[in-house]
C-alpha positions in Angstrom: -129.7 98.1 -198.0 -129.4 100.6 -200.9 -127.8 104.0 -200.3 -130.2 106.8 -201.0 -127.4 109.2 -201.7 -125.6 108.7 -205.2 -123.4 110.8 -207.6 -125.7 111.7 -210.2 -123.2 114.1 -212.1 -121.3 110.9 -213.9 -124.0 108.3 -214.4 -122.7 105.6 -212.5 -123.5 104.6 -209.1 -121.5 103.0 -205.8 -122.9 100.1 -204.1 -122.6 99.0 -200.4 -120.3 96.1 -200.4 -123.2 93.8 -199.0 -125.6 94.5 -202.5 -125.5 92.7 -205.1 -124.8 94.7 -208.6 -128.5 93.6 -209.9 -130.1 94.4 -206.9 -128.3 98.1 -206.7 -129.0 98.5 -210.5 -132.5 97.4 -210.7 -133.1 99.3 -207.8 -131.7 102.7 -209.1 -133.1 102.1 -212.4 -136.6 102.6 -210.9 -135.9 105.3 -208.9 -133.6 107.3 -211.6 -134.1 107.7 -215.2 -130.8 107.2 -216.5 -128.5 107.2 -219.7 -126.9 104.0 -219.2 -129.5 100.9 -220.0 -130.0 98.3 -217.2 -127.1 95.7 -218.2 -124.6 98.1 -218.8 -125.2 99.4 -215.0 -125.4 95.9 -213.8 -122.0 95.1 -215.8 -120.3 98.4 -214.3 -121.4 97.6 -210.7 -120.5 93.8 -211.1 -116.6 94.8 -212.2 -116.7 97.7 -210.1 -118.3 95.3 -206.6 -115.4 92.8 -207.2 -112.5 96.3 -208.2 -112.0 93.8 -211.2 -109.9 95.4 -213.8 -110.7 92.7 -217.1 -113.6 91.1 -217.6 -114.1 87.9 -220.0 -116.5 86.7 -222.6 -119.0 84.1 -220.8 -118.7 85.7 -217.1 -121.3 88.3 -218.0 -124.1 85.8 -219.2 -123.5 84.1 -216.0 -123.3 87.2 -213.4 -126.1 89.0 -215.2 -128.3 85.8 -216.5 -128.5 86.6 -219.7 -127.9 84.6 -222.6 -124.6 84.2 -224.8 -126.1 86.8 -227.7 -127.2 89.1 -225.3 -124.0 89.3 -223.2 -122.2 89.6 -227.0 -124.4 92.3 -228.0 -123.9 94.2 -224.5 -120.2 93.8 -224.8 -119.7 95.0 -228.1 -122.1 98.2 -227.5 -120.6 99.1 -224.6 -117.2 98.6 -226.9 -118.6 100.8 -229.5 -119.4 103.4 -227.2 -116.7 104.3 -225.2 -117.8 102.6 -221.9 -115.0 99.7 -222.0 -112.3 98.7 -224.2 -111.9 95.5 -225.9 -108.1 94.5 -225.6 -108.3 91.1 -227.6 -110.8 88.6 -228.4 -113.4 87.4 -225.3 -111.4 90.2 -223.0 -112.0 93.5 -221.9 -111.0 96.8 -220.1 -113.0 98.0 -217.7 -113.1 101.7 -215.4 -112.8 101.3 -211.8 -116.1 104.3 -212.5 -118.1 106.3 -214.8 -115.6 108.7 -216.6 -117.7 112.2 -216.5 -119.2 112.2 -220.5 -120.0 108.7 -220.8 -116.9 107.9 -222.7 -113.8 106.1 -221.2 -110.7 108.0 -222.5 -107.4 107.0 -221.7 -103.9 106.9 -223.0 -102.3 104.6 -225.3 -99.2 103.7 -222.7 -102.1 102.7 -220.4 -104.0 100.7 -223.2 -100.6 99.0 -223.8 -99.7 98.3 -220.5 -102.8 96.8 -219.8 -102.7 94.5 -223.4 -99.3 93.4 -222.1 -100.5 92.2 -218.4 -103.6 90.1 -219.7 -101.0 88.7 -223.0 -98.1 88.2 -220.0 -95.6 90.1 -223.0 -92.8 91.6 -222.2 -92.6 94.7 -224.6 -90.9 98.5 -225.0 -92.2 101.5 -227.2 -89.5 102.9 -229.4 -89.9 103.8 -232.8 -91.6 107.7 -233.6 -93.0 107.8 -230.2 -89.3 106.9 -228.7 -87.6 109.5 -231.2 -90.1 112.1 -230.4 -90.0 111.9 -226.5 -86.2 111.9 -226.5 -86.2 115.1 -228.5 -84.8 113.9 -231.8 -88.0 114.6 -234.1 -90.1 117.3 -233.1 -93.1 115.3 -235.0 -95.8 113.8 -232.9 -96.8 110.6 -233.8 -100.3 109.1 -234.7 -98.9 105.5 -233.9 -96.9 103.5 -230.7 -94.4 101.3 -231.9 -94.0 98.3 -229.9 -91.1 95.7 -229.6 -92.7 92.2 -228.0 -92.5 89.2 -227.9 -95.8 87.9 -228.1 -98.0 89.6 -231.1 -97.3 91.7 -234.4 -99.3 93.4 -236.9 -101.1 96.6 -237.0 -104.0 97.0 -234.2 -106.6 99.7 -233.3 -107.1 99.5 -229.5 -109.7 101.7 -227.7 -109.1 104.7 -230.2 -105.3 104.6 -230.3 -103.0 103.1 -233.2 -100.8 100.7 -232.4 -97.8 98.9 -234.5 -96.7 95.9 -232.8 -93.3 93.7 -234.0 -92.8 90.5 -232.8 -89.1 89.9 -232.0 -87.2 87.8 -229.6 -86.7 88.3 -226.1 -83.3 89.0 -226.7 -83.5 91.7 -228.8 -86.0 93.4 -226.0 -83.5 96.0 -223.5 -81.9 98.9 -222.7 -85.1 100.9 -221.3 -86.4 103.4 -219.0 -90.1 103.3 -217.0 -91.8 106.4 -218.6 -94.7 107.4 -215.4 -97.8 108.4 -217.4 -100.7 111.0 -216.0 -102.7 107.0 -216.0 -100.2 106.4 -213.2 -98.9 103.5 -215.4 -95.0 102.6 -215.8 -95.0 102.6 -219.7 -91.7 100.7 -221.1 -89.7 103.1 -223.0 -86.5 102.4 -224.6 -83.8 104.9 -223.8 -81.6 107.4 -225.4 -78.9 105.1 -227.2 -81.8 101.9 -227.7 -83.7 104.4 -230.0 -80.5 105.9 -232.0 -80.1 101.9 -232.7 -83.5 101.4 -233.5 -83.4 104.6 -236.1 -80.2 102.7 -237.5 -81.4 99.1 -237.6 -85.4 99.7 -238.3 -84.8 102.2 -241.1 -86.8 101.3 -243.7 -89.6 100.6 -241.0 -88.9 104.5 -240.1 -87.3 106.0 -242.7 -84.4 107.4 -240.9 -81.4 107.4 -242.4 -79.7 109.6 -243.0 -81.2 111.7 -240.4 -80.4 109.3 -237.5 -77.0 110.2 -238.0 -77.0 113.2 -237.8 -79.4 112.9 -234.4 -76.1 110.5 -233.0 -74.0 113.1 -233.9 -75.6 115.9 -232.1 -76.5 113.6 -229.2 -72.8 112.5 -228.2 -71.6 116.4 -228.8 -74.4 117.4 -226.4 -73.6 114.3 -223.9 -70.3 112.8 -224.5 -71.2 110.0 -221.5 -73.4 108.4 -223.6 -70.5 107.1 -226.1 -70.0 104.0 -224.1 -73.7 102.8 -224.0 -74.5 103.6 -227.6 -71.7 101.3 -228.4 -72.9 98.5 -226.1 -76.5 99.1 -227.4 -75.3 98.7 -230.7 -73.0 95.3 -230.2 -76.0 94.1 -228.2 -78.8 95.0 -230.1 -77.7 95.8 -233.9 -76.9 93.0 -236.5 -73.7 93.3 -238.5 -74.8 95.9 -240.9 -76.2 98.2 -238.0 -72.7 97.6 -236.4 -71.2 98.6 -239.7 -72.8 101.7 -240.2 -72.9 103.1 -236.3 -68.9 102.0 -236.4 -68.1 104.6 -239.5 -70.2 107.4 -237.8 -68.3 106.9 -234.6 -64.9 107.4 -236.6 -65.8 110.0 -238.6 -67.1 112.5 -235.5 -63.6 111.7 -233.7 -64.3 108.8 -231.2 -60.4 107.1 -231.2 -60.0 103.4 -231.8 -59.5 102.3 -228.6 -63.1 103.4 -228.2 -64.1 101.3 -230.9 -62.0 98.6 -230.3 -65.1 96.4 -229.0 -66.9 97.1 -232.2 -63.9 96.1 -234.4 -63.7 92.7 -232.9 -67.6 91.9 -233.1 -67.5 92.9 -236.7 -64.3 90.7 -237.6 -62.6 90.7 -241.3 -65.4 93.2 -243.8 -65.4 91.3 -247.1 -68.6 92.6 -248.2 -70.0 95.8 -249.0 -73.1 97.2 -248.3 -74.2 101.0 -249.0 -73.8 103.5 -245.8 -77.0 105.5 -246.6 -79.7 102.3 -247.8 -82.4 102.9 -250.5 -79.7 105.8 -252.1 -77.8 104.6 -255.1 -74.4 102.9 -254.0 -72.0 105.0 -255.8 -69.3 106.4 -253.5 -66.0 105.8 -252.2 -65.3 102.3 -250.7 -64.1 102.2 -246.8 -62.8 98.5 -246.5 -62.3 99.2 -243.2 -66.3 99.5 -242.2 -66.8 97.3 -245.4 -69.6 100.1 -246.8 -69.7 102.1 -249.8 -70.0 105.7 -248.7 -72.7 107.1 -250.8 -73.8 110.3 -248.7 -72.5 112.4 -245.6 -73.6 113.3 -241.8 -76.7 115.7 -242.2 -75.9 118.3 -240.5 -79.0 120.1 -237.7 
Protein backbone atom coordinates (compact mmCIF):
# COMPACT_ATOMS: atom_id res chain seq x y z
CA UNK A 1 0.00 0.00 0.00
CA UNK A 2 1.11 3.58 -0.86
CA UNK A 3 2.45 5.87 1.93
CA UNK A 4 0.32 8.86 2.32
CA UNK A 5 3.14 10.89 3.80
CA UNK A 6 5.87 12.07 1.19
CA UNK A 7 8.61 14.74 0.88
CA UNK A 8 7.13 17.21 -1.27
CA UNK A 9 10.10 19.88 -0.85
CA UNK A 10 12.39 17.85 -3.56
CA UNK A 11 10.00 16.40 -6.02
CA UNK A 12 10.73 12.97 -5.70
CA UNK A 13 9.07 10.41 -3.71
CA UNK A 14 9.99 7.06 -1.52
CA UNK A 15 8.23 3.93 -2.08
CA UNK A 16 7.47 1.00 0.38
CA UNK A 17 9.67 -1.85 -0.70
CA UNK A 18 6.60 -4.02 -1.57
CA UNK A 19 5.26 -1.26 -4.52
CA UNK A 20 6.08 -1.31 -7.62
CA UNK A 21 7.76 2.09 -9.13
CA UNK A 22 4.57 2.36 -11.66
CA UNK A 23 2.15 1.70 -9.18
CA UNK A 24 3.80 4.37 -6.59
CA UNK A 25 4.16 6.90 -9.51
CA UNK A 26 0.97 6.55 -11.17
CA UNK A 27 -0.48 6.75 -7.95
CA UNK A 28 1.17 10.05 -6.81
CA UNK A 29 0.74 11.49 -10.10
CA UNK A 30 -3.03 11.57 -9.44
CA UNK A 31 -2.90 12.76 -6.18
CA UNK A 32 0.08 15.47 -6.73
CA UNK A 33 0.56 17.78 -9.48
CA UNK A 34 4.13 17.62 -9.99
CA UNK A 35 7.26 18.99 -11.97
CA UNK A 36 8.66 15.81 -12.91
CA UNK A 37 6.40 14.00 -15.95
CA UNK A 38 5.18 10.39 -15.26
CA UNK A 39 8.26 8.36 -16.77
CA UNK A 40 10.85 10.31 -15.35
CA UNK A 41 9.13 9.46 -11.73
CA UNK A 42 8.59 5.92 -12.72
CA UNK A 43 12.50 5.76 -13.93
CA UNK A 44 13.62 7.49 -10.51
CA UNK A 45 11.62 5.08 -8.37
CA UNK A 46 12.55 2.04 -10.52
CA UNK A 47 16.60 2.88 -9.97
CA UNK A 48 15.92 4.17 -6.63
CA UNK A 49 13.39 0.55 -5.55
CA UNK A 50 16.34 -1.66 -6.73
CA UNK A 51 19.43 1.38 -4.87
CA UNK A 52 20.81 0.81 -8.53
CA UNK A 53 23.52 3.18 -9.25
CA UNK A 54 23.70 2.80 -13.54
CA UNK A 55 21.11 2.18 -15.59
CA UNK A 56 21.29 0.85 -19.35
CA UNK A 57 19.76 1.61 -22.67
CA UNK A 58 16.83 -1.19 -23.28
CA UNK A 59 16.11 -1.84 -19.42
CA UNK A 60 13.87 1.21 -19.26
CA UNK A 61 11.55 0.14 -22.28
CA UNK A 62 11.19 -3.04 -20.54
CA UNK A 63 10.66 -1.89 -16.68
CA UNK A 64 8.45 1.01 -17.82
CA UNK A 65 6.74 -0.64 -21.23
CA UNK A 66 7.44 1.78 -23.37
CA UNK A 67 8.91 1.54 -26.64
CA UNK A 68 12.60 1.92 -27.73
CA UNK A 69 12.00 5.84 -29.00
CA UNK A 70 10.27 6.65 -26.09
CA UNK A 71 12.72 5.23 -23.58
CA UNK A 72 15.49 7.22 -25.98
CA UNK A 73 13.66 10.33 -25.78
CA UNK A 74 13.13 10.00 -21.86
CA UNK A 75 16.71 9.28 -21.36
CA UNK A 76 18.20 11.90 -23.26
CA UNK A 77 15.68 14.62 -21.60
CA UNK A 78 16.30 13.65 -18.46
CA UNK A 79 20.22 13.88 -19.69
CA UNK A 80 19.60 17.34 -20.93
CA UNK A 81 18.05 18.43 -17.79
CA UNK A 82 20.17 17.75 -15.09
CA UNK A 83 18.17 14.67 -13.68
CA UNK A 84 20.90 11.94 -14.68
CA UNK A 85 24.08 11.81 -16.33
CA UNK A 86 25.03 10.02 -19.36
CA UNK A 87 28.55 8.52 -18.76
CA UNK A 88 29.04 6.69 -22.22
CA UNK A 89 26.84 5.46 -24.87
CA UNK A 90 23.52 3.14 -23.68
CA UNK A 91 24.74 3.97 -19.79
CA UNK A 92 23.82 6.27 -17.31
CA UNK A 93 24.26 7.85 -13.78
CA UNK A 94 21.59 7.89 -11.74
CA UNK A 95 20.78 9.80 -7.85
CA UNK A 96 20.06 7.50 -5.06
CA UNK A 97 17.14 10.84 -4.79
CA UNK A 98 15.83 14.01 -6.01
CA UNK A 99 18.69 16.57 -5.52
CA UNK A 100 16.58 19.85 -4.07
CA UNK A 101 16.34 22.17 -7.53
CA UNK A 102 15.65 19.52 -9.95
CA UNK A 103 19.23 19.36 -11.18
CA UNK A 104 21.69 16.62 -10.17
CA UNK A 105 25.03 18.46 -9.45
CA UNK A 106 27.99 16.71 -8.59
CA UNK A 107 31.74 16.81 -8.78
CA UNK A 108 33.99 15.85 -11.55
CA UNK A 109 36.18 13.28 -9.22
CA UNK A 110 32.72 11.65 -8.56
CA UNK A 111 31.80 11.70 -12.38
CA UNK A 112 35.23 10.17 -12.94
CA UNK A 113 35.15 7.72 -10.54
CA UNK A 114 31.99 6.50 -11.52
CA UNK A 115 33.12 6.51 -15.67
CA UNK A 116 36.09 4.33 -14.40
CA UNK A 117 33.89 1.55 -12.39
CA UNK A 118 31.26 1.04 -15.35
CA UNK A 119 34.68 1.24 -18.12
CA UNK A 120 36.68 -1.19 -15.30
CA UNK A 121 39.92 1.53 -16.09
CA UNK A 122 42.29 1.94 -13.89
CA UNK A 123 43.11 5.77 -14.06
CA UNK A 124 44.85 8.93 -11.88
CA UNK A 125 44.22 12.78 -12.34
CA UNK A 126 47.41 14.73 -12.66
CA UNK A 127 47.98 17.34 -15.00
CA UNK A 128 46.51 21.30 -13.84
CA UNK A 129 44.21 19.75 -11.39
CA UNK A 130 47.34 17.69 -9.75
CA UNK A 131 49.62 20.91 -9.93
CA UNK A 132 47.03 23.06 -8.43
CA UNK A 133 46.04 20.78 -5.46
CA UNK A 134 49.61 20.19 -4.58
CA UNK A 135 50.23 24.01 -4.37
CA UNK A 136 52.53 24.47 -7.36
CA UNK A 137 50.07 26.79 -9.58
CA UNK A 138 47.72 28.85 -7.80
CA UNK A 139 45.39 28.62 -11.10
CA UNK A 140 42.22 26.61 -10.95
CA UNK A 141 41.57 24.58 -13.67
CA UNK A 142 38.48 24.35 -16.06
CA UNK A 143 39.60 20.67 -17.04
CA UNK A 144 40.67 17.05 -15.07
CA UNK A 145 43.49 15.51 -16.67
CA UNK A 146 43.25 11.86 -16.62
CA UNK A 147 45.96 9.11 -17.12
CA UNK A 148 44.01 5.58 -18.15
CA UNK A 149 44.23 2.96 -19.67
CA UNK A 150 41.16 2.48 -21.37
CA UNK A 151 39.90 5.78 -23.39
CA UNK A 152 41.48 9.22 -24.68
CA UNK A 153 40.20 12.21 -26.21
CA UNK A 154 38.55 15.22 -24.96
CA UNK A 155 34.93 14.49 -23.18
CA UNK A 156 32.13 16.70 -21.58
CA UNK A 157 30.59 14.51 -18.84
CA UNK A 158 27.61 15.83 -16.84
CA UNK A 159 28.85 19.53 -17.03
CA UNK A 160 32.50 18.92 -16.23
CA UNK A 161 35.55 18.92 -18.82
CA UNK A 162 37.42 16.15 -18.99
CA UNK A 163 40.91 15.38 -20.94
CA UNK A 164 41.51 11.73 -20.94
CA UNK A 165 45.14 10.11 -22.29
CA UNK A 166 45.31 6.74 -22.97
CA UNK A 167 48.67 5.23 -21.71
CA UNK A 168 49.83 1.88 -20.54
CA UNK A 169 49.33 0.34 -17.36
CA UNK A 170 52.77 0.77 -16.60
CA UNK A 171 53.09 4.24 -16.88
CA UNK A 172 49.87 4.47 -14.28
CA UNK A 173 51.57 4.92 -10.27
CA UNK A 174 52.86 6.72 -7.59
CA UNK A 175 49.35 8.05 -6.18
CA UNK A 176 47.39 9.15 -3.28
CA UNK A 177 43.30 8.54 -2.61
CA UNK A 178 42.12 12.26 -2.63
CA UNK A 179 38.41 11.78 -0.23
CA UNK A 180 35.94 14.19 -2.03
CA UNK A 181 32.75 16.02 -0.24
CA UNK A 182 30.90 12.94 -2.86
CA UNK A 183 32.53 10.61 -0.35
CA UNK A 184 34.44 9.17 -3.40
CA UNK A 185 38.24 8.05 -3.32
CA UNK A 186 39.42 10.18 -6.38
CA UNK A 187 42.93 8.81 -7.71
CA UNK A 188 45.42 11.57 -7.43
CA UNK A 189 48.93 11.35 -8.30
CA UNK A 190 51.22 12.63 -5.64
CA UNK A 191 53.80 15.15 -5.04
CA UNK A 192 56.94 13.86 -7.03
CA UNK A 193 54.36 11.90 -9.96
CA UNK A 194 53.12 15.52 -10.87
CA UNK A 195 56.71 17.26 -10.88
CA UNK A 196 57.39 14.27 -13.45
CA UNK A 197 54.30 14.77 -15.25
CA UNK A 198 55.16 18.81 -15.48
CA UNK A 199 58.65 17.49 -16.93
CA UNK A 200 57.51 14.73 -19.33
CA UNK A 201 53.90 16.15 -20.49
CA UNK A 202 55.26 19.69 -21.13
CA UNK A 203 54.08 20.61 -24.21
CA UNK A 204 50.65 18.99 -23.13
CA UNK A 205 50.99 21.68 -20.10
CA UNK A 206 53.26 24.10 -20.97
CA UNK A 207 55.49 23.90 -18.07
CA UNK A 208 58.80 24.19 -18.49
CA UNK A 209 60.57 26.07 -17.37
CA UNK A 210 58.38 26.68 -14.53
CA UNK A 211 58.34 23.09 -13.35
CA UNK A 212 61.80 23.55 -12.41
CA UNK A 213 61.72 25.91 -10.64
CA UNK A 214 58.43 24.24 -8.67
CA UNK A 215 61.17 20.96 -8.05
CA UNK A 216 63.45 23.37 -6.78
CA UNK A 217 61.40 24.96 -4.16
CA UNK A 218 59.71 21.61 -3.38
CA UNK A 219 62.98 19.64 -2.31
CA UNK A 220 64.29 23.01 -0.40
CA UNK A 221 60.88 22.95 1.43
CA UNK A 222 60.94 18.94 1.92
CA UNK A 223 64.29 17.52 1.38
CA UNK A 224 62.65 13.76 2.00
CA UNK A 225 61.18 13.84 -1.08
CA UNK A 226 64.60 13.64 -3.08
CA UNK A 227 64.58 9.96 -3.11
CA UNK A 228 61.01 9.44 -4.55
CA UNK A 229 61.28 12.17 -7.18
CA UNK A 230 64.22 10.28 -8.35
CA UNK A 231 62.47 6.90 -8.39
CA UNK A 232 59.38 8.54 -9.96
CA UNK A 233 61.41 9.84 -12.53
CA UNK A 234 63.57 6.41 -13.48
CA UNK A 235 60.08 4.76 -13.25
CA UNK A 236 57.96 6.96 -14.88
CA UNK A 237 60.05 9.51 -17.25
CA UNK A 238 61.60 8.37 -20.64
CA UNK A 239 65.21 9.23 -21.36
CA UNK A 240 64.82 12.84 -22.04
CA UNK A 241 62.70 13.48 -18.84
CA UNK A 242 65.53 11.58 -17.01
CA UNK A 243 67.88 13.89 -18.76
CA UNK A 244 66.51 17.02 -17.88
CA UNK A 245 65.31 16.11 -13.94
CA UNK A 246 69.16 14.69 -13.65
CA UNK A 247 70.78 18.34 -14.51
CA UNK A 248 68.21 20.08 -12.13
CA UNK A 249 69.21 17.73 -9.43
CA UNK A 250 72.98 18.72 -9.91
CA UNK A 251 72.65 22.07 -10.30
CA UNK A 252 70.51 22.63 -6.75
CA UNK A 253 73.42 20.52 -4.91
CA UNK A 254 72.04 16.86 -4.72
CA UNK A 255 75.80 14.91 -4.66
CA UNK A 256 76.41 12.10 -7.07
CA UNK A 257 76.01 9.37 -5.06
CA UNK A 258 72.35 10.61 -4.98
CA UNK A 259 72.17 10.48 -8.52
CA UNK A 260 74.12 7.56 -9.08
CA UNK A 261 70.75 5.47 -10.02
CA UNK A 262 69.93 8.05 -12.62
CA UNK A 263 73.46 7.90 -14.15
CA UNK A 264 73.22 4.31 -14.78
CA UNK A 265 69.60 4.30 -16.35
CA UNK A 266 70.71 7.07 -18.64
CA UNK A 267 74.03 5.20 -19.83
CA UNK A 268 76.68 6.96 -22.35
CA UNK A 269 74.70 10.77 -23.62
CA UNK A 270 75.69 10.89 -27.32
CA UNK A 271 72.94 13.01 -28.21
CA UNK A 272 71.76 16.39 -27.42
CA UNK A 273 68.61 17.60 -26.85
CA UNK A 274 67.62 21.29 -25.61
CA UNK A 275 67.09 21.64 -21.61
CA UNK A 276 64.29 24.17 -21.86
CA UNK A 277 62.00 22.60 -25.23
CA UNK A 278 60.22 24.92 -27.75
CA UNK A 279 63.20 27.79 -26.73
CA UNK A 280 65.89 28.10 -29.39
CA UNK A 281 68.86 25.56 -28.63
CA UNK A 282 71.64 27.95 -28.30
CA UNK A 283 73.59 27.48 -24.97
CA UNK A 284 76.35 25.81 -23.52
CA UNK A 285 76.68 21.97 -24.02
CA UNK A 286 76.74 19.64 -20.67
CA UNK A 287 77.96 16.20 -22.22
CA UNK A 288 77.45 14.97 -19.05
CA UNK A 289 73.31 15.23 -19.08
CA UNK A 290 73.74 15.20 -22.93
CA UNK A 291 71.45 18.72 -23.19
CA UNK A 292 72.20 22.01 -24.55
CA UNK A 293 71.55 24.42 -21.77
CA UNK A 294 69.60 27.17 -23.27
CA UNK A 295 67.84 28.88 -20.08
CA UNK A 296 68.25 28.79 -16.17
CA UNK A 297 66.10 27.59 -12.91
CA UNK A 298 63.17 30.36 -12.68
CA UNK A 299 63.45 31.46 -9.64
CA UNK A 300 59.63 31.98 -7.21
Amino acid sequence: MIQKKFDKSPLFYYFPLNSSAKEGTDNIVKQEKTKLGKFEMQLLAYAQLRKKEFISSGEIASALDISAEQEWKLLNRMATSGLIIRLKRGVYLVPSRMPVGGRWTVSGYYILSKLMEVLKGQYQISGPSAFNFHGFDDQVPNRIYVYNDRIFGEKEIGGTDFVFIKTDVKRLGSTKNLMTPDGIDAVMVTKTRALVDAVYDWSRYNTLPRAYGWIAETLKKDPSLIEKLIADTLQYGNKGTVKRIGYLLAQIGITDDRLGKIKRQLGPTRSLIPWIPGREAKGSVNREWGLIVNGSIPRS
